[in-house]
VEXBA-19963 format. One record per residue (C-alpha): x, y, z; residue number from 0. Coordinates in Angstrom, 2 decimals. Example, Ala and Ser with C-alpha at 12.3 -4.5 7.8 and 13.67 -1.06 7.14 Angstrom:
// residues 2
R, c1, c2, c3, seq
R, 12.30, -4.50, 7.80, 0
R, 13.67, -1.06, 7.14, 1
// end
This chain:
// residues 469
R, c1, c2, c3, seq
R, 4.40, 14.33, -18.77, 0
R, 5.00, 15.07, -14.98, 1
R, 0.96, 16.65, -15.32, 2
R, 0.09, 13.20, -16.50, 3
R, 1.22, 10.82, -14.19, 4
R, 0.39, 13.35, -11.04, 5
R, -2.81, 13.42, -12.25, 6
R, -2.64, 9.36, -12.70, 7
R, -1.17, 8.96, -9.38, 8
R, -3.94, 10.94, -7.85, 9
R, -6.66, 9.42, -9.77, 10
R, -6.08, 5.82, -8.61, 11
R, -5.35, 6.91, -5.61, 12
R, -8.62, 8.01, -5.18, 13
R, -9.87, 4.63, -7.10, 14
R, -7.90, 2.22, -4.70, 15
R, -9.11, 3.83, -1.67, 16
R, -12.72, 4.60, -2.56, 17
R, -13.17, 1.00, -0.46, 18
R, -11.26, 1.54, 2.53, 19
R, -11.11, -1.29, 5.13, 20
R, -11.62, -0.43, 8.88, 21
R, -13.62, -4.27, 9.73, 22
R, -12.09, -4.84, 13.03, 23
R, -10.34, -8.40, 11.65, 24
R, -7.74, -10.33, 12.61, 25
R, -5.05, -10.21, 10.15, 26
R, -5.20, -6.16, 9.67, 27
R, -5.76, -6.49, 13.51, 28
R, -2.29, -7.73, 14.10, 29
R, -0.82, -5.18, 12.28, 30
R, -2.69, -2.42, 14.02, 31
R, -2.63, -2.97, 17.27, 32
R, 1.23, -2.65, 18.05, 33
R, 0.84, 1.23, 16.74, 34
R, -1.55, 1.47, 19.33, 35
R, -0.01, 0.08, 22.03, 36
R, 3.33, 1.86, 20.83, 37
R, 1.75, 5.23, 20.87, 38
R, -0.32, 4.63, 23.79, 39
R, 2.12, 2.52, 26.42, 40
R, 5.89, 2.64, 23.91, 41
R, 5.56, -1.15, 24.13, 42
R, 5.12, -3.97, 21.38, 43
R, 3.34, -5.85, 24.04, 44
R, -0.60, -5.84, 22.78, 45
R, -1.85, -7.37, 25.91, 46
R, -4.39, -4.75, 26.25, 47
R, -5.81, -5.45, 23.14, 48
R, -5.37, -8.86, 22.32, 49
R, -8.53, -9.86, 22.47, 50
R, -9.25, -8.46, 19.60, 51
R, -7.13, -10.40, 17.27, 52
R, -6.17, -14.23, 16.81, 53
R, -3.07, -13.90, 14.87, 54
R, -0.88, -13.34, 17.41, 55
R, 2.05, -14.49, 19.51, 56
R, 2.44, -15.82, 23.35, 57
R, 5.90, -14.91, 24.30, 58
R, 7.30, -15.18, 28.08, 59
R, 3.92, -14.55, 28.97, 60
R, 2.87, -11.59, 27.07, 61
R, 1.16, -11.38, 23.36, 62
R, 3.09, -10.02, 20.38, 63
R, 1.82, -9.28, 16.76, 64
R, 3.11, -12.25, 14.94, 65
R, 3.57, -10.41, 11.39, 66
R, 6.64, -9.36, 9.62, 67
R, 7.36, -5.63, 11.13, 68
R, 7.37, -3.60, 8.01, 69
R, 3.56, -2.58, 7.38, 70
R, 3.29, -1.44, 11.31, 71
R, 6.28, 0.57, 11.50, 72
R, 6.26, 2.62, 8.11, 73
R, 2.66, 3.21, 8.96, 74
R, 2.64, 4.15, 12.98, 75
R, 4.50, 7.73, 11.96, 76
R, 0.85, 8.33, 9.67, 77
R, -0.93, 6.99, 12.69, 78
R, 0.88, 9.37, 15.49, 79
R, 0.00, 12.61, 13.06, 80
R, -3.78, 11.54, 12.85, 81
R, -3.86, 11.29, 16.95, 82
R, -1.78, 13.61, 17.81, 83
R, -3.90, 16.23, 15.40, 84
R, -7.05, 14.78, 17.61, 85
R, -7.81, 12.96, 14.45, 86
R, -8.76, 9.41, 16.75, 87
R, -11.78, 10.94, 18.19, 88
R, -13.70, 10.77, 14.87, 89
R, -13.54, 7.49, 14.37, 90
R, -15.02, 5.47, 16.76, 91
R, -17.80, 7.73, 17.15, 92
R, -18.53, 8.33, 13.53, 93
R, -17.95, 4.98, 11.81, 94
R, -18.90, 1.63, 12.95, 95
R, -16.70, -0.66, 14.06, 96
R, -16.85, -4.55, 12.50, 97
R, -15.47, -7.72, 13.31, 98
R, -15.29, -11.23, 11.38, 99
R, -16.45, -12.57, 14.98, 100
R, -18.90, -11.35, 15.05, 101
R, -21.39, -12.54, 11.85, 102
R, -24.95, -13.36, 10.00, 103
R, -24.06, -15.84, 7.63, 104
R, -20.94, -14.59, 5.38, 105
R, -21.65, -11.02, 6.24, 106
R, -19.55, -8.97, 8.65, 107
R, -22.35, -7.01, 10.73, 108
R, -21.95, -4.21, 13.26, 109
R, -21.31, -5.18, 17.08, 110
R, -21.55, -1.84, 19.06, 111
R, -20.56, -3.39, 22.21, 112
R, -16.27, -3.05, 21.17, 113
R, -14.62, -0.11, 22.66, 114
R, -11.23, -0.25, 20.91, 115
R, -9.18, 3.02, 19.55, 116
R, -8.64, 1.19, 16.17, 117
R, -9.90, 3.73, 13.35, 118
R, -7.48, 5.39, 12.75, 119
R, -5.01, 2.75, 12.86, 120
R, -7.19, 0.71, 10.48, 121
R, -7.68, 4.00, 8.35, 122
R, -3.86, 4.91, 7.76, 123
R, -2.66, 1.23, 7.16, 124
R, -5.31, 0.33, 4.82, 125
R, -3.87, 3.56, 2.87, 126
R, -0.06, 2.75, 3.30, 127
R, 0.02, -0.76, 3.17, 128
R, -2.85, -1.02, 0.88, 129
R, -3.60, 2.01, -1.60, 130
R, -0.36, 3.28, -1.87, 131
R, 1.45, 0.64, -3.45, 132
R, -1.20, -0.60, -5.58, 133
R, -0.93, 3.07, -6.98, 134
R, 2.65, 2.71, -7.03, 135
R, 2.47, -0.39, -9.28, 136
R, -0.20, 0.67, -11.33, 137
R, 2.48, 3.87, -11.88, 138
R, 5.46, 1.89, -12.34, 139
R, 3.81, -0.21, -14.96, 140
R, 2.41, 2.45, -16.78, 141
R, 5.53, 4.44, -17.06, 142
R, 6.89, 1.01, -18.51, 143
R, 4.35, 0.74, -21.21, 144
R, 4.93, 4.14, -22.12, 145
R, 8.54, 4.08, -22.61, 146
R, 8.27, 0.32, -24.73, 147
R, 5.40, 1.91, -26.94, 148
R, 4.62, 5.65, -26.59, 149
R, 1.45, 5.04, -29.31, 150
R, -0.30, 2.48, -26.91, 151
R, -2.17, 4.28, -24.16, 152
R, -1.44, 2.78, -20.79, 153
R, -4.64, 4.09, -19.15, 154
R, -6.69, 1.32, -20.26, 155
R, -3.92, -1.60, -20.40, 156
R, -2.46, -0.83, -17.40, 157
R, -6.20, 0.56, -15.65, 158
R, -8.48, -2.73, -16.85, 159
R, -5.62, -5.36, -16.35, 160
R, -5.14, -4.22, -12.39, 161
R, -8.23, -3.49, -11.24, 162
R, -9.49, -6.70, -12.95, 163
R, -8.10, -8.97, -10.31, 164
R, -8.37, -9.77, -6.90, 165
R, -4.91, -7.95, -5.77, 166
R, -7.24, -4.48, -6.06, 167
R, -9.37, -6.10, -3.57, 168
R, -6.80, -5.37, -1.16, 169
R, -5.99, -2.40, -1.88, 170
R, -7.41, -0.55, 0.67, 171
R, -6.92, -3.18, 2.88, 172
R, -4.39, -3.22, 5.62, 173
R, -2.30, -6.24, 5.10, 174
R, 1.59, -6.86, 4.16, 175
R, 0.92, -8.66, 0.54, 176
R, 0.77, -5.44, -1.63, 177
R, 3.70, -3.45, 0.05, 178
R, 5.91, -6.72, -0.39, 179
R, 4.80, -7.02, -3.82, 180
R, 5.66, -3.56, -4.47, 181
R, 9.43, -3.81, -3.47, 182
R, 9.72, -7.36, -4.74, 183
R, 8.58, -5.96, -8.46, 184
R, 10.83, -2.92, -7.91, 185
R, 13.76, -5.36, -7.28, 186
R, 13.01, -7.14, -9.93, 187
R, 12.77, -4.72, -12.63, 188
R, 16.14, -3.52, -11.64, 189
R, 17.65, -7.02, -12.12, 190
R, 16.43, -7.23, -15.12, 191
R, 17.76, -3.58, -16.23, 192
R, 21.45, -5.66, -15.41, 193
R, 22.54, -2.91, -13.31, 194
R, 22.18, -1.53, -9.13, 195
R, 22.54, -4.89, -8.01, 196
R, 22.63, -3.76, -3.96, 197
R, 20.03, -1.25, -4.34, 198
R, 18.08, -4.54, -6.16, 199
R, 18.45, -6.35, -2.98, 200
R, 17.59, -3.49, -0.77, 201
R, 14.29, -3.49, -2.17, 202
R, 14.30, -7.45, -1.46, 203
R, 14.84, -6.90, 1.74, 204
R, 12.18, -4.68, 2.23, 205
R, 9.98, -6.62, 0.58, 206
R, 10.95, -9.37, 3.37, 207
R, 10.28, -7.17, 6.45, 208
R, 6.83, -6.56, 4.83, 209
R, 6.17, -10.71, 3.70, 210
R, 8.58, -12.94, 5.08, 211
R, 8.03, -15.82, 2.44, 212
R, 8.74, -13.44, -0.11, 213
R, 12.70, -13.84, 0.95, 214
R, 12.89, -16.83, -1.19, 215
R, 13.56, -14.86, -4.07, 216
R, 17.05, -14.26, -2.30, 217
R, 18.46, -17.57, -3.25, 218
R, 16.99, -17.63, -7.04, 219
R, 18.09, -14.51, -8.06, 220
R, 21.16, -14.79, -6.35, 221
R, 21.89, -17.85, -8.94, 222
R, 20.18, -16.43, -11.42, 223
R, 22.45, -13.29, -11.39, 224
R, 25.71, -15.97, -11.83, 225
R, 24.62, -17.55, -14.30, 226
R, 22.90, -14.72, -16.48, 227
R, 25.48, -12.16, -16.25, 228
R, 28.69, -14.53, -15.31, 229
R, 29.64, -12.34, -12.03, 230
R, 29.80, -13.66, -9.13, 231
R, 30.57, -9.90, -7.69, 232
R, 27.00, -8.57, -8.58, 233
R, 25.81, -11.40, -7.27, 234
R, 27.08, -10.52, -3.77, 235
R, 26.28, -6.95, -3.97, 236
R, 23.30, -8.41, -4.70, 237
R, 23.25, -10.32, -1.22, 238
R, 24.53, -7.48, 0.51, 239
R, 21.95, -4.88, -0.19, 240
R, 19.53, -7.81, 1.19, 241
R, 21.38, -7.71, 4.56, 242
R, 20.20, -4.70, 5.95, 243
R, 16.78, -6.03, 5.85, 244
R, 17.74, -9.29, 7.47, 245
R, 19.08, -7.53, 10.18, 246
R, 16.47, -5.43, 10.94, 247
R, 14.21, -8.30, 11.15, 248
R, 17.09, -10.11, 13.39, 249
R, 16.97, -7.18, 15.83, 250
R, 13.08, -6.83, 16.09, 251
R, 12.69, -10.61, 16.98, 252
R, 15.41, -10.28, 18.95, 253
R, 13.26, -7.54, 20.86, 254
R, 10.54, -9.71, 21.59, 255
R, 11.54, -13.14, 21.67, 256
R, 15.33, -12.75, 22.93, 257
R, 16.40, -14.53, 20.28, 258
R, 17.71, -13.40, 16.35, 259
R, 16.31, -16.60, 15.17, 260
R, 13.04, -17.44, 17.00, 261
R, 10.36, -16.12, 14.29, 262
R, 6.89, -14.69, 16.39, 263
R, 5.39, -17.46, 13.96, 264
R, 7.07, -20.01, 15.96, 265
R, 5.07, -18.47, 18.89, 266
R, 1.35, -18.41, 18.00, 267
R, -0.85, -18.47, 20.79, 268
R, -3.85, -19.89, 18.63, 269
R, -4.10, -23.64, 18.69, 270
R, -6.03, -23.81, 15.48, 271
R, -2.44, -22.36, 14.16, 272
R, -0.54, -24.74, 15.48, 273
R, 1.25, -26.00, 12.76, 274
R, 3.29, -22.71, 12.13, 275
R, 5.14, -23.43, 15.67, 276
R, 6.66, -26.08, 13.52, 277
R, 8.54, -25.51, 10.17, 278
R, 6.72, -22.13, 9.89, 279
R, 3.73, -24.01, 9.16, 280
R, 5.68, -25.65, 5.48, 281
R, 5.70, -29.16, 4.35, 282
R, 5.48, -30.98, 0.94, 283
R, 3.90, -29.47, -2.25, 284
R, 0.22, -30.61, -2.43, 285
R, -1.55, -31.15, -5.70, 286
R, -4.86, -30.79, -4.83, 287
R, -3.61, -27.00, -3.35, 288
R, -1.83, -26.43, -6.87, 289
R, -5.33, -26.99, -8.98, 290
R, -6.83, -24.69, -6.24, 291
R, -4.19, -22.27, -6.15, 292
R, -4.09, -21.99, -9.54, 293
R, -7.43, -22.78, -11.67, 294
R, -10.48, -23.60, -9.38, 295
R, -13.10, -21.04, -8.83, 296
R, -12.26, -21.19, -4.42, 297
R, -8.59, -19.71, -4.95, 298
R, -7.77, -19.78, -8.28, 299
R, -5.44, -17.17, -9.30, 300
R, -6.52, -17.72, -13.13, 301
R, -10.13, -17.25, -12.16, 302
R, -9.57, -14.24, -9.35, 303
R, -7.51, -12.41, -12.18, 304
R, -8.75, -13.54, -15.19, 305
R, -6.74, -11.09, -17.46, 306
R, -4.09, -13.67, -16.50, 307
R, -5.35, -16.62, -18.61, 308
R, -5.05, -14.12, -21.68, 309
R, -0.98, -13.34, -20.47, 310
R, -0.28, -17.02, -19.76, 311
R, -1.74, -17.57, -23.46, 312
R, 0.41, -14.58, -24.89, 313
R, 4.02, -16.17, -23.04, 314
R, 2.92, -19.53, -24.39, 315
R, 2.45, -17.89, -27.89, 316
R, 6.05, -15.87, -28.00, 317
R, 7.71, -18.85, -26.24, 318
R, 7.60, -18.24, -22.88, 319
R, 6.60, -20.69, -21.17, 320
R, 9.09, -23.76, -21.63, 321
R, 11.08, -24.85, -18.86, 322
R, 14.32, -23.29, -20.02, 323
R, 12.89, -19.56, -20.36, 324
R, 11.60, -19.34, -16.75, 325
R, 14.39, -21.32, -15.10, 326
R, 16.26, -18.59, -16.68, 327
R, 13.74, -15.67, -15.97, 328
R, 13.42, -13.76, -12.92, 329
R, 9.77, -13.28, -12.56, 330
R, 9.30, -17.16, -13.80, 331
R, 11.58, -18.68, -11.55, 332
R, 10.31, -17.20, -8.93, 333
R, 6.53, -16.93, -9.62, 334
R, 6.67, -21.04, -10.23, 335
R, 8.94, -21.44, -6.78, 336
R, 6.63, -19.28, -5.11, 337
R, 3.49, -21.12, -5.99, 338
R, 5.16, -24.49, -5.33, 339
R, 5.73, -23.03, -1.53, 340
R, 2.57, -21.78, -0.83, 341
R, 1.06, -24.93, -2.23, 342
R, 3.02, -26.65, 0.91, 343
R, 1.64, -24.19, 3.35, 344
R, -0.91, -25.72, 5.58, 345
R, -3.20, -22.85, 5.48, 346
R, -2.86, -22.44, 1.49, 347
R, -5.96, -20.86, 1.00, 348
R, -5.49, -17.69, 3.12, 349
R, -8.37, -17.95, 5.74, 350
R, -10.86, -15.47, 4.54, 351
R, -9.58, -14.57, 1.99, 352
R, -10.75, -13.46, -1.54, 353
R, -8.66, -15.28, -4.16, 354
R, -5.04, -16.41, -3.23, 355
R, -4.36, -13.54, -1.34, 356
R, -0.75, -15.44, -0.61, 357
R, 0.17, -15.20, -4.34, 358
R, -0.35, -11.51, -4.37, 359
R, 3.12, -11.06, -5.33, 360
R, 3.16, -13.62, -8.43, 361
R, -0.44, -11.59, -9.61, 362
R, 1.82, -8.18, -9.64, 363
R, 4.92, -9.56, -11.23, 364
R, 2.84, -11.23, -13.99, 365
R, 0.26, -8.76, -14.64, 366
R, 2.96, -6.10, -14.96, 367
R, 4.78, -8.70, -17.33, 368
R, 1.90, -9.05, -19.64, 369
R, 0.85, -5.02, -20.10, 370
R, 4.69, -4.94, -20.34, 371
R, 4.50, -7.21, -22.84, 372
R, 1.01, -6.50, -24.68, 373
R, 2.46, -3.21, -25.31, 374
R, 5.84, -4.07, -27.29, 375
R, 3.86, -6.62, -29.28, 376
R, 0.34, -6.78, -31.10, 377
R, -1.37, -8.60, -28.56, 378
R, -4.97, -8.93, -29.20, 379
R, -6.09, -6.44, -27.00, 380
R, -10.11, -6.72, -27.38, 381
R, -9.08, -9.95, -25.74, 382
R, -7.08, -8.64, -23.05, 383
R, -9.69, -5.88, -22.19, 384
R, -12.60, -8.48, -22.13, 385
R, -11.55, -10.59, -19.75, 386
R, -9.63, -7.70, -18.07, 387
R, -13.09, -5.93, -17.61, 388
R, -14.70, -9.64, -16.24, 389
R, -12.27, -9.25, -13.80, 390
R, -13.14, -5.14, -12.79, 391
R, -17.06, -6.24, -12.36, 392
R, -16.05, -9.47, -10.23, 393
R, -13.43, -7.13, -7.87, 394
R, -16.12, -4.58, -7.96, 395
R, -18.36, -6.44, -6.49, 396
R, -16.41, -8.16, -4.02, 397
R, -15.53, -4.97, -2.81, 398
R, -18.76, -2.91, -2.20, 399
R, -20.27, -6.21, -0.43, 400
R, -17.95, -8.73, 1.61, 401
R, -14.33, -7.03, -0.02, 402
R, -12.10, -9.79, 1.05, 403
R, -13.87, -11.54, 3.82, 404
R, -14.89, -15.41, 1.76, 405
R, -15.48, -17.87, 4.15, 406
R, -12.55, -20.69, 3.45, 407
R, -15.65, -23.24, 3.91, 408
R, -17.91, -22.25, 0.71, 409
R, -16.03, -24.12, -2.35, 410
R, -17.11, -21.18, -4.98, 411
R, -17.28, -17.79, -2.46, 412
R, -17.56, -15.68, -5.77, 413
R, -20.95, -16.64, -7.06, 414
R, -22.04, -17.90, -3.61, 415
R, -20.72, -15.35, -1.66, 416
R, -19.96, -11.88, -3.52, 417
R, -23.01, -12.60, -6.08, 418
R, -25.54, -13.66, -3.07, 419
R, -24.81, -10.24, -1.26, 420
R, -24.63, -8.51, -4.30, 421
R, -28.19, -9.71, -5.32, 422
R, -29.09, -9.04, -1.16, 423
R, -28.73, -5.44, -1.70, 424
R, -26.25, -6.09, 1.52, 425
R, -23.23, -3.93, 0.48, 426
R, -20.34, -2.80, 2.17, 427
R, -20.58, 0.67, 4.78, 428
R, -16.73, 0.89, 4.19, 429
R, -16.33, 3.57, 0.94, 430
R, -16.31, 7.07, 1.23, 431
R, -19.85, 8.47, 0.30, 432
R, -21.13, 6.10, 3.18, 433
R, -18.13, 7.00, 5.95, 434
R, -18.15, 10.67, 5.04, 435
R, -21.23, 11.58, 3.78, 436
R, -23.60, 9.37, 5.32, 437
R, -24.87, 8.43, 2.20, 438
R, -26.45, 4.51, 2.01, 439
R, -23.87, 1.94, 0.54, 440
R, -25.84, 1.24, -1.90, 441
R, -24.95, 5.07, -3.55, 442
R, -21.37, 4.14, -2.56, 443
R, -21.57, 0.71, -4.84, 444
R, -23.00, 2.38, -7.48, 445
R, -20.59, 5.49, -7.85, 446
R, -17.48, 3.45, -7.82, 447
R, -17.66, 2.21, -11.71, 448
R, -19.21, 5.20, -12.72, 449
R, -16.15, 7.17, -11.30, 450
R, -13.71, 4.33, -12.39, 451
R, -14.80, 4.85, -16.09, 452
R, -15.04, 8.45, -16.00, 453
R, -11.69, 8.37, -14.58, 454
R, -10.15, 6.25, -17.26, 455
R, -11.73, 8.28, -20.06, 456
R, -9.91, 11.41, -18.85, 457
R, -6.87, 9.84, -18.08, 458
R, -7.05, 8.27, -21.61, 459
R, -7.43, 12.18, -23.44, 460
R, -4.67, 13.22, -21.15, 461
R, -2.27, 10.64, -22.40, 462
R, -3.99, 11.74, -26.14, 463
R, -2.96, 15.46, -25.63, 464
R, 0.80, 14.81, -23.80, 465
R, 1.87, 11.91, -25.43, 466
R, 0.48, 11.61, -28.86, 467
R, 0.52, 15.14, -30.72, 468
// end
């Protein structure tokens, strides 16, 4: 078994990071820069480097990284080994350097005019923040459909219904959404084991240094914990194991802003951000963001994951879906809160962004519901592996051409984005053959299914020979 699942974890590892994301953009560029500027000066001040990103903070007259802390600091100990082994001076003059500032049409193109130390940086978050987790989840999940149904390979379930969406899109990608996701599911599972109720919101909390919004399920599960196991005791060690993580975030704002309640958010230097200095950037649920959010082919997390439509019919089918089951469910209670916030965020649709890369967290908790779920029941899995496998060629082809860069102006970015690059021949210089190798990205874009499916098929006659003789 332990041969298995090293050889899974090491598999997808190699799978999630095949794509790895050094554009110079702003978003990952937030995150990054602080290591630098740490490592290079000991100072969360990224004045030196601020130029190169827009989502950022003005703060008694010097700039500030206006993320939740988690993704910089649990990667800059990766990012010290790689310069202090000399590590840095590969990058910049190996690998090209991008920025979403500089652009032909949709596409990202090379501007060899930036001197900025960011490789590396890039490099190790994309793999920490991004990989990592994903293969975490993927992991997690398949160790759950193994223990509900030994007989039912995981490989495939598990495999087809992850990498069929748009959360493996940013994997690979250095952003906050997957490492939040990964302690939010973590916390959830052990709520619903009824048991480790601190160490449950321990893993909340971390989840809410990585993705502040993510804190919301504090409050739900809190009730939910009352009124599902009648103790109001769990419930508070519950609340405690969150605190730790509140503090943390108390004392790093603190740091910068001299205040334990001024959020960097409240600070953003941007004027075309503006609304985040007030109410976080939060108002009233919008309808029109809803249908987007949920269904439309610009966000829509039923057509960036369509494996999705086949769980949502599945929960409607055993029940699921009525209002008393997920007012009483974690992962429903919070997945339909979640949405409803995000649907009152004035920048719902994520920027550049491919799919609702906001709802990141909802994807994971409901895509590890439904393999969950497909495997303790007889789901029709034809079904579930057709659309999963739509959703591996879409994510596939987002990622060896514009990965998660969609312009928030084109209404359908998939077929007139991702497909009109595809068709180009313009794919993406950021996958392994290409950065190591030197190979065109063209071989890179090709290789990836071809190892993807070769991958699964011996993963699939390992399971055979551990699990099933």
């Amino acid at each position: 078994m332990k041969k298995f699942f090293a050889f899974f974890v090491i598999a997808n590892l190699g799978l999630s990071a095949f794509f790895i994301d050094t554009w110079l953009t702003h978003n990952p560029g937030s995150r990054a820069i602080p290591m630098i500027t740490l490592f290079e000066q000991g100072t969360l001040k990224i004045d030196r480097y601020a130029q190169y990103t827009l989502d950022k903070s003005l703060i008694h007259g010097h700039y500030y990284s206006d993320k939740a802390p988690l993704s910089t600091f649990i990667t800059l100990p990766f990012y010290g080994m790689a310069r202090l082994s000399g590590l840095e001076h590969l990058g910049p003059d190996r690998y090209p350097v991008y920025s979403r500032a500089y652009t032909q049409g949709h596409r990202p193109v090379y501007n060899d005019t930036f001197v900025f130390p960011g490789f590396w940086a890039y490099a190790t978050g994309s793999l920490v923040c991004g990989s990592l987790p994903f293969v975490i989840i993927l992991t997690a999940a398949a160790w759950m459909v193994r223990r509900v149904n030994p007989s039912v390979s995981p490989v495939w379930l598990v495999g087809l219904s992850f990498y069929g969406t748009f959360v493996f899109v940013y994997a690979g990608a250095f952003f906050g959404h997957l490492l939040a996701a990964l302690f939010l599911l973590l916390s959830c599972v052990l709520l619903k084991q009824g048991r480790r109720h601190f160490y449950a919101g321990l893993l909340l909390g971390a989840a809410f240094l990585a993705e502040y919004p993510v804190g919301l399920a504090l409050p739900l599960w809190a009730v939910l914990i009352v009124i599902r196991e009648k103790s109001a005791r769990k419930a508070a060690a519950f609340v405690a194991g969150f605190l730790p993580g509140l503090l943390a975030n108390s004392f790093y704002i603190f740091i910068i802003t001299g205040s334990p309640f001024s959020m960097p958010y409240s600070h953003v230097s941007y004027d075309g951000f503006a609304p985040m200095r007030e109410n976080l950037g939060f108002g009233l649920p919008r309808i029109d963001a809803l249908w987007h959010l949920l269904v439309s082919p610009y966000r829509g997390l039923l057509f960036f994951a369509p494996v999705l439509a086949v769980f949502v019919y599945l929960f409607a089918r055993q029940g699921r879906l009525n209002a008393k089951a997920l007012v009483l469910d974690y992962t429903g209670l919070f997945c339909v809160c979640f949405v409803l916030l995000f649907s009152a965020y004035y920048m719902w649709d994520g920027g550049y962004a491919y799919g609702p890369r906001h709802l990141i967290p909802v994807a994971v908790l409901l895509i590890y519901e439904g393999v969950v779920r497909a495997a303790r029941t007889d789901a029709p899995r034809p079904l579930i592996y057709g659309f999963a496998a739509a959703g591996v060629g879409m994510s596939w082809m987002a990622k060896s051409t514009v990965a998660f860069l969609a312009d928030p102006a084109v209404s359908n970015p998939f077929f007139s984005v991702v497909v009109s690059e595809f068709a180009a021949g313009r794919f993406n210089p950021n996958n392994l053959l290409t950065m190591m190798f030197g190979l065109p990205p063209v071989v890179g874009a090709v290789a990836w299914p071809l190892l993807f499916v070769g991958l699964m098929v011996l993963l699939d006659r390992a399971y055979s020979r551990c699990f099933r003789n």
